[in-house]
N, C-alpha and C positions, 0 to 999 in steps of 0.2 A: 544262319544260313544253313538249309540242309545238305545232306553229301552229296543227293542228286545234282541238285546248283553247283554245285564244288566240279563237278562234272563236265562243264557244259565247255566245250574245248572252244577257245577263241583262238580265231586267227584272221590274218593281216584280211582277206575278203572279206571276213563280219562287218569291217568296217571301212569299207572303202568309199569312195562319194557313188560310187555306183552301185551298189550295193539294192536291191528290191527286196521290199519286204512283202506280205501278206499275211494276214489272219488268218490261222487255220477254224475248224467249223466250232472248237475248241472259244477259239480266240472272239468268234462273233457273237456265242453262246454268251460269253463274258461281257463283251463289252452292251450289249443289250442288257441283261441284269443289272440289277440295282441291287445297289449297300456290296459289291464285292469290295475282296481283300487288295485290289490293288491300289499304289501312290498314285500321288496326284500325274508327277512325270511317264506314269508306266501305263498309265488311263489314258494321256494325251498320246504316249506312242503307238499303243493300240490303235486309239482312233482313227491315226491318220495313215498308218500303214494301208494301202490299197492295191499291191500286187504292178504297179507303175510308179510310182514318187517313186526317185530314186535321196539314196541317203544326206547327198548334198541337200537336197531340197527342203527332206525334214528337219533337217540342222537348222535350216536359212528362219522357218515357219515356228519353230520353238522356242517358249520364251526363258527355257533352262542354259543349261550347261552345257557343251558338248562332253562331258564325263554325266552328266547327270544324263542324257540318251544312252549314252553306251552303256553304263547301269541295267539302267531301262528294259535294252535290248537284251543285253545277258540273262536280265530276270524273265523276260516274256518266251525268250528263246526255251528256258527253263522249265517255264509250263505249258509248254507248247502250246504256245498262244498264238504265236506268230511264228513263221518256217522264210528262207531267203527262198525268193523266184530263180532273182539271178546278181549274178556280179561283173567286175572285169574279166573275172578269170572263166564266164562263161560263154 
């Protein structure tokens, strides 16, 4: 894992059930590409991230882990793939 990743500050909002994500233009650039370097889990949480599902929802629709999302989100967060909209605490 690089130092940047090592970075990427988490806290209790990252992961709340309300928690909104989005793709940033980063993030759609990728997931339209093919043969990229992302997991299979970090593909699926791109995908479904849409700026409305909120975090409960993705959890409910994935057929991982709920540590394997939070991964996920840490690693996408990391190459700014994806940015939160909004949480509880907004």
């Amino acid at each position: 894992m690089s130092a940047m990743r090592d970075r990427v500050p988490v806290s209790a909002e990252m992961f709340s059930d309300e928690a909104v994500y989005r793709r940033t233009t980063l993030g759609q650039r990728e997931l339209l590409r093919s043969g990229g370097t992302l997991s299979t889990p970090e593909l699926r949480v791109l995908a479904r991230v849409n700026g409305f599902t909120d975090l409960r929802c993705l959890v409910e629709l994935a057929p991982t882990d709920v540590s394997g999302i939070a991964q996920a989100i840490r690693e996408l967060i990391s190459q700014k793939l994806i940015e939160m909209v909004r949480s509880s605490a907004n």
